[in-house]
PyMOL CGO cylinders between C-alpha atoms (Angstrom):
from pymol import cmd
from pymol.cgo import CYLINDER

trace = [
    CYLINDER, 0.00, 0.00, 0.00, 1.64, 3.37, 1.10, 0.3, 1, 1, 1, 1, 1, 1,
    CYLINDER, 1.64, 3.37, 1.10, 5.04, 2.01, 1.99, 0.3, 1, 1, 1, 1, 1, 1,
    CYLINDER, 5.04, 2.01, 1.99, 5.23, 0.65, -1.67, 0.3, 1, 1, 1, 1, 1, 1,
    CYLINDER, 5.23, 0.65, -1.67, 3.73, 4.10, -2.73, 0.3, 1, 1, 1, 1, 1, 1,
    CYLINDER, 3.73, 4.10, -2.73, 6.44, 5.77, -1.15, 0.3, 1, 1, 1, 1, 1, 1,
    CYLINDER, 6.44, 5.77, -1.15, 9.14, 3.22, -2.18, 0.3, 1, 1, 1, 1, 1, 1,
    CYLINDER, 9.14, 3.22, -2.18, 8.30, 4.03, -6.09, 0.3, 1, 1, 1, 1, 1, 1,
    CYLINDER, 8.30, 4.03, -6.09, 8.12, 7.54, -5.75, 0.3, 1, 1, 1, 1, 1, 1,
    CYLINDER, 8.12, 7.54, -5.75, 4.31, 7.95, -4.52, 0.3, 1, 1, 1, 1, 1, 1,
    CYLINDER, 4.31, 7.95, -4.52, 2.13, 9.19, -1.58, 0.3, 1, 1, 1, 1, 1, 1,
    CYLINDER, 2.13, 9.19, -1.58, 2.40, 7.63, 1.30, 0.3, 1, 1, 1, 1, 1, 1,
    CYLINDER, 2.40, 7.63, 1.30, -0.27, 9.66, 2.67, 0.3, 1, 1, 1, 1, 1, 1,
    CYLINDER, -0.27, 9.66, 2.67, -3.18, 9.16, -0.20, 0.3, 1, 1, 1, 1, 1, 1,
    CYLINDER, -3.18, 9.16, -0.20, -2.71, 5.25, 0.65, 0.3, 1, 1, 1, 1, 1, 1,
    CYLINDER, -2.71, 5.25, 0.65, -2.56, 5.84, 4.28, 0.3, 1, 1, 1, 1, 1, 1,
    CYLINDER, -2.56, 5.84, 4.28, -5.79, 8.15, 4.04, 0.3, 1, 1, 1, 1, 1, 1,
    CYLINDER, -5.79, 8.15, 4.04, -7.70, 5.35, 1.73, 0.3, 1, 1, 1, 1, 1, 1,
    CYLINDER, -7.70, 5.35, 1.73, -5.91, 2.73, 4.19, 0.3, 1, 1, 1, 1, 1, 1,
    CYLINDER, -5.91, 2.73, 4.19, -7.54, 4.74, 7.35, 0.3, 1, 1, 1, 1, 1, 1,
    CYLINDER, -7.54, 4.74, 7.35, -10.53, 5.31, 6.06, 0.3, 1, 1, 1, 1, 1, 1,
    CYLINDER, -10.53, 5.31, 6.06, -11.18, 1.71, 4.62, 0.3, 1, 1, 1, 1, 1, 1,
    CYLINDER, -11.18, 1.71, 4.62, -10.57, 0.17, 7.86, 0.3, 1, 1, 1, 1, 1, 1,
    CYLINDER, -10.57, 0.17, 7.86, -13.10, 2.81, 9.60, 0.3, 1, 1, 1, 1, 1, 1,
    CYLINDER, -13.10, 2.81, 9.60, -15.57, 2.11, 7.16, 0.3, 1, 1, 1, 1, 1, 1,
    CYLINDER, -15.57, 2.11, 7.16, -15.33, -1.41, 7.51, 0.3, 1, 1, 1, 1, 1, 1,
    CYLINDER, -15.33, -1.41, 7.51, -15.48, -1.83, 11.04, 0.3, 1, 1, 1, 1, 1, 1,
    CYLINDER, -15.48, -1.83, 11.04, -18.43, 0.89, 11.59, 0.3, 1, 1, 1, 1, 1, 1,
    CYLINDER, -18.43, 0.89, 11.59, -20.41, -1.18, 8.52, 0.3, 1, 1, 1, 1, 1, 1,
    CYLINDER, -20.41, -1.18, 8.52, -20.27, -4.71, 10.25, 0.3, 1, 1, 1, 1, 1, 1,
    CYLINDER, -20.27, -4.71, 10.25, -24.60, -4.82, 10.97, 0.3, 1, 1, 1, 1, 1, 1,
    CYLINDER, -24.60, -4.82, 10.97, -24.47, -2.51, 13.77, 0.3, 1, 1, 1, 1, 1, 1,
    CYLINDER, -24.47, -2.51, 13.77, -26.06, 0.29, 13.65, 0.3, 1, 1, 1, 1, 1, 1,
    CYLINDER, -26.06, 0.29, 13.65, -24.47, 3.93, 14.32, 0.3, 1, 1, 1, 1, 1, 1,
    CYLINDER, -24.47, 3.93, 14.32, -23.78, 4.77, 17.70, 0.3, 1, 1, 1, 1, 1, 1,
    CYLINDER, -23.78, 4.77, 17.70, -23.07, 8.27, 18.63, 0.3, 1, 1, 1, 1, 1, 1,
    CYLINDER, -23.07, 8.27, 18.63, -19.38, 8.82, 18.79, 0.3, 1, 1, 1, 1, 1, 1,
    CYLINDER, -19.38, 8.82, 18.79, -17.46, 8.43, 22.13, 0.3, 1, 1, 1, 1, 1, 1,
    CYLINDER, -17.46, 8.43, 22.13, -16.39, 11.21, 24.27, 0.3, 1, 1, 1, 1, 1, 1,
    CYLINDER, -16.39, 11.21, 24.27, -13.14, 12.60, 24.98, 0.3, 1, 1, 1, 1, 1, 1,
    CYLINDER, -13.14, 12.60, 24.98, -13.68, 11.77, 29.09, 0.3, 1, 1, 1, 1, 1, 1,
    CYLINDER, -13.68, 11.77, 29.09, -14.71, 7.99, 28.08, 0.3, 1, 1, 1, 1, 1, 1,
    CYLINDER, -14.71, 7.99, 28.08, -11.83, 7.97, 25.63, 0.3, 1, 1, 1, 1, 1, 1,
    CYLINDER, -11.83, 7.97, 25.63, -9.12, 9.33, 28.19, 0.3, 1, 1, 1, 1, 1, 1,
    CYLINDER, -9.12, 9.33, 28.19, -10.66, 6.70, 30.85, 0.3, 1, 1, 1, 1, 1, 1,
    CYLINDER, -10.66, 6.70, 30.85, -10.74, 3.85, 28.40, 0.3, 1, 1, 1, 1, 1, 1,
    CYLINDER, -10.74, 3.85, 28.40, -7.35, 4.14, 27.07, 0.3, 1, 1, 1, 1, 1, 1,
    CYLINDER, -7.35, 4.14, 27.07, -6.60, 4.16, 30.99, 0.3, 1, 1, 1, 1, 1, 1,
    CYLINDER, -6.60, 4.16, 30.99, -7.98, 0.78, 31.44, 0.3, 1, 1, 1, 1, 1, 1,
    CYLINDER, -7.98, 0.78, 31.44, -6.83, -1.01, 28.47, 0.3, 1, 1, 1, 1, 1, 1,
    CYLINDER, -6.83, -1.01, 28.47, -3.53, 0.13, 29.22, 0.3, 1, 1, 1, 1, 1, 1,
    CYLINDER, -3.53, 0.13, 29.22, -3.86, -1.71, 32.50, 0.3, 1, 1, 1, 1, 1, 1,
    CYLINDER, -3.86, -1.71, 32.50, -5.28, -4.76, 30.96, 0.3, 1, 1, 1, 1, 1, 1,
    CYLINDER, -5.28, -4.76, 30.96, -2.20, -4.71, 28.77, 0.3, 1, 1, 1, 1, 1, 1,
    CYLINDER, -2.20, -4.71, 28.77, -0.05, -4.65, 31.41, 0.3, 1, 1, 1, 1, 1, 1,
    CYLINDER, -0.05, -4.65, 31.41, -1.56, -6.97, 33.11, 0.3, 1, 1, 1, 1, 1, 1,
    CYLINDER, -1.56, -6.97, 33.11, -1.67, -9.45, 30.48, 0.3, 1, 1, 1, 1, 1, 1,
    CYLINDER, -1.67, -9.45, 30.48, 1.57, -8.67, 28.80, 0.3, 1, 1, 1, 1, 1, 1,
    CYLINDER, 1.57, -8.67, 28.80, 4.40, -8.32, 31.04, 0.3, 1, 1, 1, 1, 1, 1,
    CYLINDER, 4.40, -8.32, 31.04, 6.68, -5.37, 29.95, 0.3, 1, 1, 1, 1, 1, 1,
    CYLINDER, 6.68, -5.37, 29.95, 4.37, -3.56, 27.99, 0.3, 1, 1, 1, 1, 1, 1,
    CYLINDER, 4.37, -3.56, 27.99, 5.07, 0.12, 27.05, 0.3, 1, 1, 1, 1, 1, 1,
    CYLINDER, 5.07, 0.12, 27.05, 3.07, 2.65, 28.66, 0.3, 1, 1, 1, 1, 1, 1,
    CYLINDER, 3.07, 2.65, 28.66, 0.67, 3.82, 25.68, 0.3, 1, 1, 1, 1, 1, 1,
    CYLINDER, 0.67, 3.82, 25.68, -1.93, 5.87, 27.93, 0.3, 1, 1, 1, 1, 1, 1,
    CYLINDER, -1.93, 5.87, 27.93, -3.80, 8.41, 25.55, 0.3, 1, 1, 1, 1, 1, 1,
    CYLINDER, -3.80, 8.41, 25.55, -1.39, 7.69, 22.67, 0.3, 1, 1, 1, 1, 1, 1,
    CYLINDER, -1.39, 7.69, 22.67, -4.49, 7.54, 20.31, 0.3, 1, 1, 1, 1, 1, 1,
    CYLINDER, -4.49, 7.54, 20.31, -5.88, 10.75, 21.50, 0.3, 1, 1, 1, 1, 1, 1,
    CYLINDER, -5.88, 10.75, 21.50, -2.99, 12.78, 20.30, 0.3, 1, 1, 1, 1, 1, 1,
    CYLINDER, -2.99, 12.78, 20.30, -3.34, 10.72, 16.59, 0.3, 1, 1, 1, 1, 1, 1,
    CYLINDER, -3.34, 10.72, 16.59, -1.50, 13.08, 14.90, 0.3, 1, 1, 1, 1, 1, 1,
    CYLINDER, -1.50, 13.08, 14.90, 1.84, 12.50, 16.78, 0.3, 1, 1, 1, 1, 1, 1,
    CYLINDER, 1.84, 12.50, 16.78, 4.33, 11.49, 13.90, 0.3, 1, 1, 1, 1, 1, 1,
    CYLINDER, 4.33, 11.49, 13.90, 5.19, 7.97, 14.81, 0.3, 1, 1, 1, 1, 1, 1,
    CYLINDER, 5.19, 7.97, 14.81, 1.10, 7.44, 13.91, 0.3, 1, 1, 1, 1, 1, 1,
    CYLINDER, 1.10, 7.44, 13.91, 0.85, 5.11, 11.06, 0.3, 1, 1, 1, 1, 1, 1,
    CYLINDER, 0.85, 5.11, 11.06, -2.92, 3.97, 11.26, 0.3, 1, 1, 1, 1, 1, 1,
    CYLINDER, -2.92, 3.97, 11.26, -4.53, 7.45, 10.79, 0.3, 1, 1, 1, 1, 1, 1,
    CYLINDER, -4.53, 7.45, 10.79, -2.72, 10.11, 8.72, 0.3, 1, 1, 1, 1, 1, 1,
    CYLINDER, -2.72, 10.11, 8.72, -1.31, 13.07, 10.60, 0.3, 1, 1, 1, 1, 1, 1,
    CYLINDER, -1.31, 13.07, 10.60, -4.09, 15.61, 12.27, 0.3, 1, 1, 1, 1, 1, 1,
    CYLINDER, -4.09, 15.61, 12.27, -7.00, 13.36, 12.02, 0.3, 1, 1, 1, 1, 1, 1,
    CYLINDER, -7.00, 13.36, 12.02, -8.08, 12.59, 15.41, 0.3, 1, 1, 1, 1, 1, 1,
    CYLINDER, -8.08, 12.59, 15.41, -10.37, 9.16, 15.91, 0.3, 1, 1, 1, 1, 1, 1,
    CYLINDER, -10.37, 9.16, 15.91, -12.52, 11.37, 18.38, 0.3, 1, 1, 1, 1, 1, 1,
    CYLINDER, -12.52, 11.37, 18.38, -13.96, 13.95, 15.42, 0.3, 1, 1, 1, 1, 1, 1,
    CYLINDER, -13.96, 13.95, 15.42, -14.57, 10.64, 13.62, 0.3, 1, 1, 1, 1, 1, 1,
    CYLINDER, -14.57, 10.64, 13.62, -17.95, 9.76, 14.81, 0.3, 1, 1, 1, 1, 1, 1,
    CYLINDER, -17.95, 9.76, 14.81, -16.56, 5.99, 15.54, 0.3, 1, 1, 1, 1, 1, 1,
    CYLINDER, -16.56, 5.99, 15.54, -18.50, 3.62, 18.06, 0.3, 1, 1, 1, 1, 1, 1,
    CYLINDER, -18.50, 3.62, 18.06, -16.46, 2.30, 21.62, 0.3, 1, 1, 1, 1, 1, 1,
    CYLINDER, -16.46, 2.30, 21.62, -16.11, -1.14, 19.47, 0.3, 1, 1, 1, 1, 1, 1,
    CYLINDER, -16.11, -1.14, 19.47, -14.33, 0.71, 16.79, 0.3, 1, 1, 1, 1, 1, 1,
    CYLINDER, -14.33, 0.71, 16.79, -12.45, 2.61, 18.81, 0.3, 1, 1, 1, 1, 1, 1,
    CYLINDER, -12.45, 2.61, 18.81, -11.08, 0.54, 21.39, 0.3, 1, 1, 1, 1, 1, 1,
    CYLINDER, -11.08, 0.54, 21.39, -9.81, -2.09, 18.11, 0.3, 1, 1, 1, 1, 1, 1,
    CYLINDER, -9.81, -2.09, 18.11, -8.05, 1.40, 16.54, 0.3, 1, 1, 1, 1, 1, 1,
    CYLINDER, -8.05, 1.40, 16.54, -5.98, 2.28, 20.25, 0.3, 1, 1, 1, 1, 1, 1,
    CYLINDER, -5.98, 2.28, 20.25, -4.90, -1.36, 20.02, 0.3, 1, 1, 1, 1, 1, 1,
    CYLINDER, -4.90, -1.36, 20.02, -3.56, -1.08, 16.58, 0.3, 1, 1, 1, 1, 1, 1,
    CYLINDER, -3.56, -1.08, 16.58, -1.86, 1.81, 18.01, 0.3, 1, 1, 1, 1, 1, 1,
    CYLINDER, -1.86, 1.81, 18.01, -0.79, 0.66, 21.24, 0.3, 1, 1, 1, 1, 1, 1,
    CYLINDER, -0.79, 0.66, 21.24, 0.74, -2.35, 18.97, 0.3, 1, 1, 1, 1, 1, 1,
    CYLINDER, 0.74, -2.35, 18.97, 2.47, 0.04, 17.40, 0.3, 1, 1, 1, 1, 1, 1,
    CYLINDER, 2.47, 0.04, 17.40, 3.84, 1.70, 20.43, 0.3, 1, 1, 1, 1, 1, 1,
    CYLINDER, 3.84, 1.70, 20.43, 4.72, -1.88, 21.27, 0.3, 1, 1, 1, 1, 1, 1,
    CYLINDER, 4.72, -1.88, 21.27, 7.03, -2.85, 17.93, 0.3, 1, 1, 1, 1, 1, 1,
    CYLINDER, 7.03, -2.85, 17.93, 8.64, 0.80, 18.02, 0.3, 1, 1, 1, 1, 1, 1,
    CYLINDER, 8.64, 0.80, 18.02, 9.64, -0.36, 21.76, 0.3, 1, 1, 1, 1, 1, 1,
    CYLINDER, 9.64, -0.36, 21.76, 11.15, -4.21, 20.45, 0.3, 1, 1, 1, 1, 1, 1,
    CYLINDER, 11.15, -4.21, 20.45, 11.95, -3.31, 17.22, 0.3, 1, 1, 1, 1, 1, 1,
    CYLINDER, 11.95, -3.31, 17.22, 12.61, 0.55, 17.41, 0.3, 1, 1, 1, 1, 1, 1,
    CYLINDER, 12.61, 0.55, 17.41, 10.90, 2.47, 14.58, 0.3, 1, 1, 1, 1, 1, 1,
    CYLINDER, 10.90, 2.47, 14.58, 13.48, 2.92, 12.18, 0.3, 1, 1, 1, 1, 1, 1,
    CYLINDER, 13.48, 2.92, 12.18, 13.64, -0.67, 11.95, 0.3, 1, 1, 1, 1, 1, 1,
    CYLINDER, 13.64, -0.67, 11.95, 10.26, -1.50, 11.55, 0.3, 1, 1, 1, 1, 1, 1,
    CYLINDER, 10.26, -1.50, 11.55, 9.83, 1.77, 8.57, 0.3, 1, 1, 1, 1, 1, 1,
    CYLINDER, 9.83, 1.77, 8.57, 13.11, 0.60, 7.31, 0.3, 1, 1, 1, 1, 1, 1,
    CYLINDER, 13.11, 0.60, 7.31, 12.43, -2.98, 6.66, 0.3, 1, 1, 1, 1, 1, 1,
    CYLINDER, 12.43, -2.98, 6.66, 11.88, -4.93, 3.81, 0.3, 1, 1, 1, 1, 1, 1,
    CYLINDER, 11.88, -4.93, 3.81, 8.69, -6.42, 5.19, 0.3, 1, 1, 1, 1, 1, 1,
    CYLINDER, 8.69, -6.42, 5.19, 7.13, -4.00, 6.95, 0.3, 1, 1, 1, 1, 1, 1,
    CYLINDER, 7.13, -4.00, 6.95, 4.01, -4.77, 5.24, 0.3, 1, 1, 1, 1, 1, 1,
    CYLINDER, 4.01, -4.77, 5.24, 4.17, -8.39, 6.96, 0.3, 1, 1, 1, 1, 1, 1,
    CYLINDER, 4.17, -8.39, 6.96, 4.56, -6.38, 10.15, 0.3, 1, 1, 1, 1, 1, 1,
    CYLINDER, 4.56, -6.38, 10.15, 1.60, -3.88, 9.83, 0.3, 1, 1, 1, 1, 1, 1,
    CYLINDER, 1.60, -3.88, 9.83, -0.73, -6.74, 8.44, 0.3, 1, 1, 1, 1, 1, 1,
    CYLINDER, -0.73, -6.74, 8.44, 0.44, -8.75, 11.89, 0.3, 1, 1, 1, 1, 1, 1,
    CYLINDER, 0.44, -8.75, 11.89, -0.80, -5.01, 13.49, 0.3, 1, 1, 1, 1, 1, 1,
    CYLINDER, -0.80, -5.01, 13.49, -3.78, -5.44, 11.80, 0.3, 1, 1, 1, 1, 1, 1,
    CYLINDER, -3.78, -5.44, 11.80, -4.78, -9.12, 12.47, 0.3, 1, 1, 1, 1, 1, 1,
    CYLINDER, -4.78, -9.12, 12.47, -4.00, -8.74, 16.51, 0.3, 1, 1, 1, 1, 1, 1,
    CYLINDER, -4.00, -8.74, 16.51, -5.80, -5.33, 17.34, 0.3, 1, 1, 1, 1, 1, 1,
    CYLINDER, -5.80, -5.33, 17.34, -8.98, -6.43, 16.64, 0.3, 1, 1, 1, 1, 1, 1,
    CYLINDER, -8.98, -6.43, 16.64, -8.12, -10.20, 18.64, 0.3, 1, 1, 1, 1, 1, 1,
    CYLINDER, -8.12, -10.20, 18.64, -6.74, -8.46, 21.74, 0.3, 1, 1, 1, 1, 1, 1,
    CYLINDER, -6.74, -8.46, 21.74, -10.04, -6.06, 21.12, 0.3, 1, 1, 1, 1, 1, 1,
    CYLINDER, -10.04, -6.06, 21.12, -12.21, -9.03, 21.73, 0.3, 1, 1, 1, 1, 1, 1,
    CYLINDER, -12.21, -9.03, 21.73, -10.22, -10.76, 24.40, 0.3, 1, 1, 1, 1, 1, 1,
    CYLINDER, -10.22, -10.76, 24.40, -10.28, -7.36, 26.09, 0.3, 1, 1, 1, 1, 1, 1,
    CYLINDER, -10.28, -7.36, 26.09, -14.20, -6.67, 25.76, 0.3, 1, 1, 1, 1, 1, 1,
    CYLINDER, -14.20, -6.67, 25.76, -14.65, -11.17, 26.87, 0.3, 1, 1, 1, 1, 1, 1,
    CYLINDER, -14.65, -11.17, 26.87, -16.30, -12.04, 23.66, 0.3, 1, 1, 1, 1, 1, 1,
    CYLINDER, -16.30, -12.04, 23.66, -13.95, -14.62, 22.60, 0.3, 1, 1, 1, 1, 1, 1,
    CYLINDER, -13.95, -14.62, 22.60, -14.55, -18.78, 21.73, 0.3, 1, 1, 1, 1, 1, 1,
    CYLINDER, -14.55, -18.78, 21.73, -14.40, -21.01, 24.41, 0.3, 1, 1, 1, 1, 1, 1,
    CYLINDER, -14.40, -21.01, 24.41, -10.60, -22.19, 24.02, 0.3, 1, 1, 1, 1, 1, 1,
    CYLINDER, -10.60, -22.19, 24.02, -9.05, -19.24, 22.31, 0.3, 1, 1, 1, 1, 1, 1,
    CYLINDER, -9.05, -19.24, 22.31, -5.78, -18.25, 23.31, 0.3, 1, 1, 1, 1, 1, 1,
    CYLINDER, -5.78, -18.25, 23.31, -5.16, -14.83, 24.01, 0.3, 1, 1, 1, 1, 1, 1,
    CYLINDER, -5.16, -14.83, 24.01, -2.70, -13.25, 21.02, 0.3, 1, 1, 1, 1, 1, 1,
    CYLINDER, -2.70, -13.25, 21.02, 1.01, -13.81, 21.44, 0.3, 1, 1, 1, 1, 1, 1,
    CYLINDER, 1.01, -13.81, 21.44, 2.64, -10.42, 21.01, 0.3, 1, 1, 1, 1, 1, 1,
    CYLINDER, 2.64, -10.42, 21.01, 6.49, -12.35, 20.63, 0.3, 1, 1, 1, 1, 1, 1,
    CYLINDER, 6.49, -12.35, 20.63, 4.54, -13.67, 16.94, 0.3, 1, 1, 1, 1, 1, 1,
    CYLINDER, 4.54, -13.67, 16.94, 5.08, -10.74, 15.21, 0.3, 1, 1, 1, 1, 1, 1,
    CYLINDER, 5.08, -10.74, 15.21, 7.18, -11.23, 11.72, 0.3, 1, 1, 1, 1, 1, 1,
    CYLINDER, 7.18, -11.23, 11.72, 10.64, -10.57, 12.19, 0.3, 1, 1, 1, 1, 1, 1,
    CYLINDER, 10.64, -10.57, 12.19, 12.25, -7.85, 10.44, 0.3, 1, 1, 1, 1, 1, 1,
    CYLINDER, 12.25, -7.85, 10.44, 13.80, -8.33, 7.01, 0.3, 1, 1, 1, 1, 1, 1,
    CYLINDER, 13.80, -8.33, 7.01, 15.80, -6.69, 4.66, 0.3, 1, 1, 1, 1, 1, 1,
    CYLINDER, 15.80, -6.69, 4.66, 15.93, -8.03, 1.63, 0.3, 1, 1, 1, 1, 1, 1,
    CYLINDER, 15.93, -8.03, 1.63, 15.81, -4.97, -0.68, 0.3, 1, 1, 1, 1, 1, 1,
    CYLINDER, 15.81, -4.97, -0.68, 18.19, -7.01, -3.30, 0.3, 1, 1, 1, 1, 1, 1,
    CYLINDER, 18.19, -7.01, -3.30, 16.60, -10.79, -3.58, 0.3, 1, 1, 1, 1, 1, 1,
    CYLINDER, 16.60, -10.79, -3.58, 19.49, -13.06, -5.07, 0.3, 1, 1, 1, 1, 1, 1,
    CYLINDER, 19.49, -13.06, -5.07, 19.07, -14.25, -8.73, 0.3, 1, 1, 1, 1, 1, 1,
]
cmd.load_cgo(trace, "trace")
């Protein structure tokens, strides 16, 4: 998407934006019906409390507490840059799966450090990994998982690679 944008001379940002957007769309079109956005207080307390969970259930986890919030801090990459998930009208659902997308990516910064992860050849990998666990820590978090599920192991994440050059 945007990475390979950028790569080949592109936007980042246009893909990003359609990237954002998409996801939003998705989530807020899955049968439910609209729910008035959530509040800045609810947000602030929220982030609070999944922050604890995390740490809870994830020894060593970074301190993310109203990282999503301030969305257009530059290490961002699920929302562009002053877009802020509050003015977006999104249900508690919706929002709690977007501050653990970010929260992850507080996370991979922290084992990674984030000029590895935007560096590497597979960062795509990584972000899709992003992606795939939000939404499962979302559920663990709000107890609507199958009976036998294991919660998401954040040490799964793809390595990163950097394989700009593949051999013949």
């Amino acid at each position: 998407g945007g990475t390979t944008s950028e790569l080949s001379g592109g936007k980042f940002a246009n893909g990003a934006i359609t990237a954002a957007m998409q996801y939003v769309m998705n989530w807020q079109g899955g049968g439910e019906s609209a729910q008035k956005g959530v509040t800045r207080e609810w947000a602030e307390k929220e982030l609070a409390l999944m922050d604890a969970w995390l740490k809870e259930n994830y020894e060593g986890f970074p301190d993310t507490n109203n990282f999503l919030i301030r969305i257009n801090s530059p290490v961002d990459m699920a929302l562009p840059p002053n877009i802020n998930i509050l003015e977006m009208n999104v249900n508690e659902r919706i929002f709690q799966d977007q501050a653990f997308h970010e929260k992850l990516h507080v996370y991979i910064f922290n084992e990674i450090g984030s000029g590895t992860y935007f560096f590497s050849s597979n960062i795509g990998q990584i972000h899709a990994w992003i992606n795939d666990t939000a939404p499962d820590l979302g559920r663990f978090y709000r107890g609507v998982t199958v009976r036998g599920e294991v919660m998401p192991d954040l040490k799964s994440y793809p390595r990163p690679q950097f394989n700009y050059f593949p051999e013949d």
